[in-house]
C-alpha positions in Angstrom: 0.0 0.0 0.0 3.1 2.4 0.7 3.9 2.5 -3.0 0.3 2.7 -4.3 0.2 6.1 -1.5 3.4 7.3 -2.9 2.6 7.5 -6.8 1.6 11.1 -6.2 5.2 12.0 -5.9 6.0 10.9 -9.2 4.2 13.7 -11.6 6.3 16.3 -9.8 9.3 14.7 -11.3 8.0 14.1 -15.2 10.2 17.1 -16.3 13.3 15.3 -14.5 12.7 12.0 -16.5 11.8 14.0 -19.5 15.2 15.7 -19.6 17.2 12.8 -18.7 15.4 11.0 -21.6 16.3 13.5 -24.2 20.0 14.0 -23.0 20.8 11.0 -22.9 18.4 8.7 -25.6 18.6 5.8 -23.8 17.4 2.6 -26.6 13.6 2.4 -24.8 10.7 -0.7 -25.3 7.3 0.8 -24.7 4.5 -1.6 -24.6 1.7 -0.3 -23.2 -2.4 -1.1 -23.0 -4.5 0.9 -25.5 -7.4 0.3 -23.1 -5.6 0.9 -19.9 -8.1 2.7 -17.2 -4.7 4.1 -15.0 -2.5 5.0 -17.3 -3.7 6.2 -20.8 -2.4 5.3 -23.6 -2.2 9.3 -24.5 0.0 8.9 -21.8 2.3 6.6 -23.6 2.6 9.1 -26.7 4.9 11.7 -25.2 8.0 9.0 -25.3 8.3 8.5 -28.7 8.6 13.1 -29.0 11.4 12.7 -26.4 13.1 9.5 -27.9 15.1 9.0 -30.8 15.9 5.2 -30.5 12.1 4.3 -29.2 10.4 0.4 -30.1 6.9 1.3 -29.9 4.1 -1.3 -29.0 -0.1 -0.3 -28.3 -1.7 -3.3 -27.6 -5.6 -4.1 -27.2 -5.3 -4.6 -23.6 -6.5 -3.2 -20.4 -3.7 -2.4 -17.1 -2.7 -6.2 -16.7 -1.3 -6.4 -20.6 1.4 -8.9 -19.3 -1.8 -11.4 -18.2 -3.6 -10.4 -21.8 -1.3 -10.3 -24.0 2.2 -11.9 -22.0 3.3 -14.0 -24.8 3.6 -11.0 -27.4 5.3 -8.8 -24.3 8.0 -11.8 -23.5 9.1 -11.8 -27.1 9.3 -8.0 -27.8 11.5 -8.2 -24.7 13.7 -10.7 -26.2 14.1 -9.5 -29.6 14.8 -6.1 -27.5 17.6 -7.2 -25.9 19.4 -8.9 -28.5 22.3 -7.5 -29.8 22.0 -5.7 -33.2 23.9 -5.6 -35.8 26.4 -2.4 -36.7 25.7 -0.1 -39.5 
């Protein structure tokens, strides 16, 4: 319950993350739930304006998209991680 009372702390800090993110375009996976009651997916958006070197996945799910949807997730994690070939 501590860290459900404590979200409100984050927003403050968006501009924080925000900068960080755009100094220093960090390779980011977003997969997020189209449907998603908490977090919007208009909330999901912003990242790829901030990010240069952004994978980009909105899926027909609700909050719980790893129980909807976990197979799809697993393997965009995977193929994330693996090593890509130079230029």
């Amino acid at each position: 319950m501590e860290l459900f009372y404590s979200y409100g702390s984050n927003p403050p800090l968006y501009p924080e993350w925000q900068e960080y993110l755009r100094e220093h375009q960090p390779p980011t996976l977003i997969v997020w739930g189209k449907n998603d009651p908490i977090f919007p997916a208009e909330g999901a958006h912003p990242y790829k304006r901030d990010l240069k070197n952004v994978e980009f996945h909105l899926l027909d799910t609700g909050h719980f998209a790893l129980e909807e949807d976990g197979k799809f997730i697993a393997i965009a994690i995977r193929e994330f991680f693996q090593p890509k070939p130079s230029s």
